[in-house]
N, C-alpha and C positions, 0 to 999 in steps of 0.2 A: 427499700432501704439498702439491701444487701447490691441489689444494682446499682445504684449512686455509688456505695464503695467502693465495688471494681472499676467501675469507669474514672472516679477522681485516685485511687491507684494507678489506675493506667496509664492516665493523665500525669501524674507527676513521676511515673518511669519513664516515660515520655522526654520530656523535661529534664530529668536528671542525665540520660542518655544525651541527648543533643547537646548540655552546656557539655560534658564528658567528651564529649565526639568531637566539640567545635573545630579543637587545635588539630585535630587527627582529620578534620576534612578539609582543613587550611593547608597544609601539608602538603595534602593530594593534589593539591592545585586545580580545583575545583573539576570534575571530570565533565562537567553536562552543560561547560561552556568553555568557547574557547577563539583567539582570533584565528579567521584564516588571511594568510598572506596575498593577497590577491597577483601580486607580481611576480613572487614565484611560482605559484600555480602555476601562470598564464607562460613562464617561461622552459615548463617541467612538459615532459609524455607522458600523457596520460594513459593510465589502463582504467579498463572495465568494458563494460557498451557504450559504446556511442550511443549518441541521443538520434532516435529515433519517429516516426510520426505514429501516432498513436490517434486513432477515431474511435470516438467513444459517446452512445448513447444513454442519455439516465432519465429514469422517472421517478421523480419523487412518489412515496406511499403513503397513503394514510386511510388508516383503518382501525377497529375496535384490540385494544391490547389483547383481548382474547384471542384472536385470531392471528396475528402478529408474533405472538407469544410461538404458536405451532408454524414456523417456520418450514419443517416440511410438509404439513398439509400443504401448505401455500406452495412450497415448491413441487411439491406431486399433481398438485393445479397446473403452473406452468406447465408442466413433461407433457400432461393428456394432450392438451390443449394445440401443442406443439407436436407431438405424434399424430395429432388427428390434420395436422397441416400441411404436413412433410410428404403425404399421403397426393395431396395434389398441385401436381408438375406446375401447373399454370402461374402459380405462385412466385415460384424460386427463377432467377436470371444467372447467377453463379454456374449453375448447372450445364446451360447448355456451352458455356465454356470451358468445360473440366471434363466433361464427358461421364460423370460420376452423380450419384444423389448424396442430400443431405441426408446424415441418420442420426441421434441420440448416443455418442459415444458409453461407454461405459464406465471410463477413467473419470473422474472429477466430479464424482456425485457423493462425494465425503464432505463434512463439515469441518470448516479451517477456522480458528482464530488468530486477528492480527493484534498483534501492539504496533500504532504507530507515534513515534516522536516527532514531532513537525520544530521544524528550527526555522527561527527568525531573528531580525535584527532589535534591538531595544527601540528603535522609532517604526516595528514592523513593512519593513522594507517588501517582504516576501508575501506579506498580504497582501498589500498595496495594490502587487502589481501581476497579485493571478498567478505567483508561482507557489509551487507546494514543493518541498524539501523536506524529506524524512527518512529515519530508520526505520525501517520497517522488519519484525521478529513473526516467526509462524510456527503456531503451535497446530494440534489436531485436537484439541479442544480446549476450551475456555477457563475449565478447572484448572486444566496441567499449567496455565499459563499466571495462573495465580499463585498457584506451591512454588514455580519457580521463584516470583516474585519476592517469596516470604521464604526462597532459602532450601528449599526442596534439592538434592542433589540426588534422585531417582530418577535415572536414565529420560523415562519413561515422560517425568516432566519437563521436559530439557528442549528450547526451540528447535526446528526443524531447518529453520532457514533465516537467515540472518542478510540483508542487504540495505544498500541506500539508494533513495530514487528520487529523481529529480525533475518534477512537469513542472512545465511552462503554457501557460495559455496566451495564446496569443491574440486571439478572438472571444467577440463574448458567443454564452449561449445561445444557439439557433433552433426552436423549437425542441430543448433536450437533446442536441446534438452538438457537437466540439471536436475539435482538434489538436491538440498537445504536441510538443515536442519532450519525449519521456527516457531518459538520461539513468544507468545504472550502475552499481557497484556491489559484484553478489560474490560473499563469503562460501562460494563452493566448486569442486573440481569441475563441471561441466560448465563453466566461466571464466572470462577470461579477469585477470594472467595467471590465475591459478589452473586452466586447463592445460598448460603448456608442461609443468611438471607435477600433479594433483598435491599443490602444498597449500592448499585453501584448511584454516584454521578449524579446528573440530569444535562440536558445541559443547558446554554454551555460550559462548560469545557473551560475560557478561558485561551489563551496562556503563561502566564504571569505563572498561578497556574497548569498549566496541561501538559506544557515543562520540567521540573524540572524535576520532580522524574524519568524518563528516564532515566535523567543523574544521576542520583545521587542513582538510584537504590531504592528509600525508596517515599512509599507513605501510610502515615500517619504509620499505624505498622505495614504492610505488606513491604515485598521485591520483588519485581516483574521479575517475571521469567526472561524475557528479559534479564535484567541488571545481572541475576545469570548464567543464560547458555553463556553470551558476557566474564563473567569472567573469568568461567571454560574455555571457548575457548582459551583467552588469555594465562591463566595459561598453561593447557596441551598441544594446539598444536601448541601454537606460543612460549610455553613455558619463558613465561614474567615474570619476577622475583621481577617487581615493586608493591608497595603497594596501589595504584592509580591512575586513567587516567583520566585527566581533556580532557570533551568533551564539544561541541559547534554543533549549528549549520552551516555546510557547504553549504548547497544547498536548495534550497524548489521545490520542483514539482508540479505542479496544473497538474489533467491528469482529463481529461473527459474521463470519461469512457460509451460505450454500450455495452451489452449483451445477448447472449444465453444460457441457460442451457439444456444440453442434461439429461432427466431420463431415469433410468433403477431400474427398481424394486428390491431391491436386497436385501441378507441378516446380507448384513456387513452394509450398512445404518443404520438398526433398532439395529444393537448390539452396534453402536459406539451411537447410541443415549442412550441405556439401560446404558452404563457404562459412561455418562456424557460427551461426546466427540463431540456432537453434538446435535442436533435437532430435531426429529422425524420427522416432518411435514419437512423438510426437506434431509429424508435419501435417497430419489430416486434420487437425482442431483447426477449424475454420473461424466460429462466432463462441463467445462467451459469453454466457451468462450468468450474471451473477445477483444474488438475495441477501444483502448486506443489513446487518441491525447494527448500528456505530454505537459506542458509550463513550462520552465525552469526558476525560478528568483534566483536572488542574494539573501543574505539574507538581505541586505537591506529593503525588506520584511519585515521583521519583526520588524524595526524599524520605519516602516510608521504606522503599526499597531500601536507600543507605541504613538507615535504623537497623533493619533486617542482618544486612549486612554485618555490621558493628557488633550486633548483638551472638551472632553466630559464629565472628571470629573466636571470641568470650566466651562462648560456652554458655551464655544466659539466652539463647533463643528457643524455648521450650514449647511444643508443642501448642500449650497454652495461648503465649505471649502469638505465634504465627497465626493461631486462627484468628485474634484477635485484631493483628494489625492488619490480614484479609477482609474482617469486617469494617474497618476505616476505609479500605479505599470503595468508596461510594462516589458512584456517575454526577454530573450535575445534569446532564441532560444526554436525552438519545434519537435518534431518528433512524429511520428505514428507508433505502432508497434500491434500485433494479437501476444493472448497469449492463450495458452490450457494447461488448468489444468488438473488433475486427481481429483477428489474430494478428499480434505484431510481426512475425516472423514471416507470415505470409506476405504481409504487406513492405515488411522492409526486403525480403527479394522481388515483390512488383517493380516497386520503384528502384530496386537495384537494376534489374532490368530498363527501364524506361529510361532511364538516366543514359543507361552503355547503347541503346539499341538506334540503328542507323537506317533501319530498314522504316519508311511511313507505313507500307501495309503494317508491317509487327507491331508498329509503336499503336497504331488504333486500334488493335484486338487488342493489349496491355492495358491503355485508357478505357476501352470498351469492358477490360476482363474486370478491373479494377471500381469500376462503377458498379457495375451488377453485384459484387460483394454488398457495398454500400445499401445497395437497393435492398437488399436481403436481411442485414442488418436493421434496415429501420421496420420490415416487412415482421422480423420477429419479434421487435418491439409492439408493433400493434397489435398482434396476435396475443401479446402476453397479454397490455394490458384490456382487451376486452372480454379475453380469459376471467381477470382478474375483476373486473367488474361486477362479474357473474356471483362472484362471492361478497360482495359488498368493501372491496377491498379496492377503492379510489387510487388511481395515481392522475399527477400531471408531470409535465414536462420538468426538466430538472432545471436548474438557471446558475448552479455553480458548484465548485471543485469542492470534495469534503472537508478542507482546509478551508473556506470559508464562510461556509454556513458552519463547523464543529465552533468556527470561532466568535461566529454571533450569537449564538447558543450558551458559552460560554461567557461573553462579554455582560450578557444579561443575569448573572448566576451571581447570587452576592459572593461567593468564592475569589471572584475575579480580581486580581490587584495590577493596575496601573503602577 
């Protein structure tokens, strides 16, 4: 009994807060939707990264929650398994073009969680057609990312990194293999245009003020790549003739993420860093791998957040009421999936190379250097998952972006409103 009263309490602070809020979220001019102007866009300079090619391996998982659950077992699986491979030459093609081996970096073997917002059009324009659009927030763990949620201003729960990204597939899946064109816009000093004088905004970026210009393409007097390569997309190959596309959020992802980073010494690492592309201290990450668990919400999400919000301008968000509305937001669904990257940095100085290079002997070491990565890539996908077999932990090939399986997943969820 004493349960049913809290929850129909709840329930109708609930309720009184939101008719209380309404005029206060009318106001605001709704933050979590908004038109972008396609004409200006297409007519502004854009900053951020260029869209870039992006190769990308995935296998879907499936195995007993038990197991699934221990995320690093599984992933202490991968390492062995991968250490015991790296061990013979025979294997790797990467290598004898770099003159260096593979090893087991040490950086990126931390546990990350993402929020991601994915924005589409009200006739799902962006599903349609294979593209994924999102903000994407990173926490260092899954808790911090929930207190922020519900109003936490403890440094400590506060995102890490805040950007928008933009893939395009332009091909279907090929045995769990693709190719993307992957478009960015990152809220921090080692980015551009904020690397130019370090005025990239401090955390926490929140939702309210750092949703919007996705959609809308414009943050503060910049135009953000994203929104300018989502244009030209529509314009030339979807060939769209309208003068703006009012977008929204569709879907939200929470995915824990683990990882491996494979290094290899190389010399397109240090040139993508020389020309602004990347990192230094980071040009030997070669292959990523990564052990993702997605949780799929509604975006309903997003409006417990405003709740949160409202109630802590007010002074009435009480301990109490935060754990509370943390217990409301429940998954409708989840899956697991194992993703292998190429490094992008490495690969957007290959091809920055191959594109300038006049020489044919050079340009078929480049094509010749640039396959052997590839081969290496799918080489540690099969190593995982026969690895991974070995524990009764099933994968197959993956057949699409997490933007479209999160969304038949969720289409299926009585949650869903058309």
């Amino acid at each position: 009994m004493k349960m049913r009263s809290w929850k129909v309490c709840f329930m109708l602070f609930m309720i009184a807060l939101f008719a209380l809020s309404a005029k206060s979220f009318a106001e605001e001019n709704r933050p979590f939707s908004a038109q972008m102007n396609l004409v200006e866009i297409l007519n502004s300079q854009p900053a951020g990264t260029p869209g870039r090619e992006e190769n990308e391996f995935k296998l879907a998982v499936r195995a007993p929650a038990e197991i699934l659950n221990r995320s690093s077992y599984v992933l202490s699986v991968i390492k062995r398994a991968l250490e015991r491979a790296l061990l013979n030459d025979l294997l790797w093609r990467a290598p004898k073009f770099t003159g260096s081996n593979y090893s087991i970096l040490k950086t990126g073997l931390g546990t990350f969680s993402f929020l991601d917002i994915y924005l589409d059009s009200p006739e799902m324009i962006n599903l349609q057609n294979n593209i994924s659009y999102r903000v994407r927030y990173r926490w260092h763990s899954r808790s911090s990312l929930f207190k922020y949620v519900t109003q936490s201003h403890t440094m400590t729960d506060y995102p890490h990194r805040c950007e928008y990204q933009l893939k395009i597939y332009d091909e279907a899946w090929n045995e769990g293999f693709n190719s993307c064109s992957e478009t960015r816009f990152e809220y921090r000093n080692e980015s551009f245009p904020f690397k130019i004088d370090d005025s990239a905004p401090l955390p926490p970026w929140p939702f309210e003020k750092f949703i919007k210009p996705a959609m809308t393409g414009k943050y503060k007097n910049f135009t953000v790549f994203t929104a300018y390569d989502y244009a030209l997309y529509l314009k030339k190959k979807l060939q769209k003739s309208f003068e703006s596309i009012f977008l929204e959020p569709s879907l939200i992802l929470i995915t824990s993420r683990r990882r491996i980073h494979l290094g290899l010494p190389n010399e397109f690492g240090l040139k993508a860093a020389e020309r602004g592309m990347g990192s230094a201290v980071n040009s030997s990450q070669a292959i990523l791998i990564t052990l993702d668990t997605s949780e799929i919400y509604s975006v309903e999400f997003l409006e417990l957040y405003r709740y949160a919000v409202y109630a802590c301008a007010r002074n009435s968000l009480t301990p109490r009421l935060a754990k509370r509305l943390r217990s409301a937001l429940k998954p409708v669904g989840c899956f697991t999936e194992i993703e292998f990257e190429f490094e992008r940095n490495i690969q957007a100085a290959l091809d920055y190379e191959l594109e300038n290079c006049v020489n044919e002997s050079e340009k078929r070491r480049l094509i010749a250097t640039k396959a052997a990565f590839l081969h290496d890539l799918k080489k540690v996908a099969e190593i995982v998952a026969e690895a991974l077999a070995r524990i009764d932990v099933k994968t197959e090939y993956g057949t699409s972006s997490k933007y479209q399986r999160a969304f038949n997943l969720l289409k299926s969820s009585s949650l869903y409103k058309q």
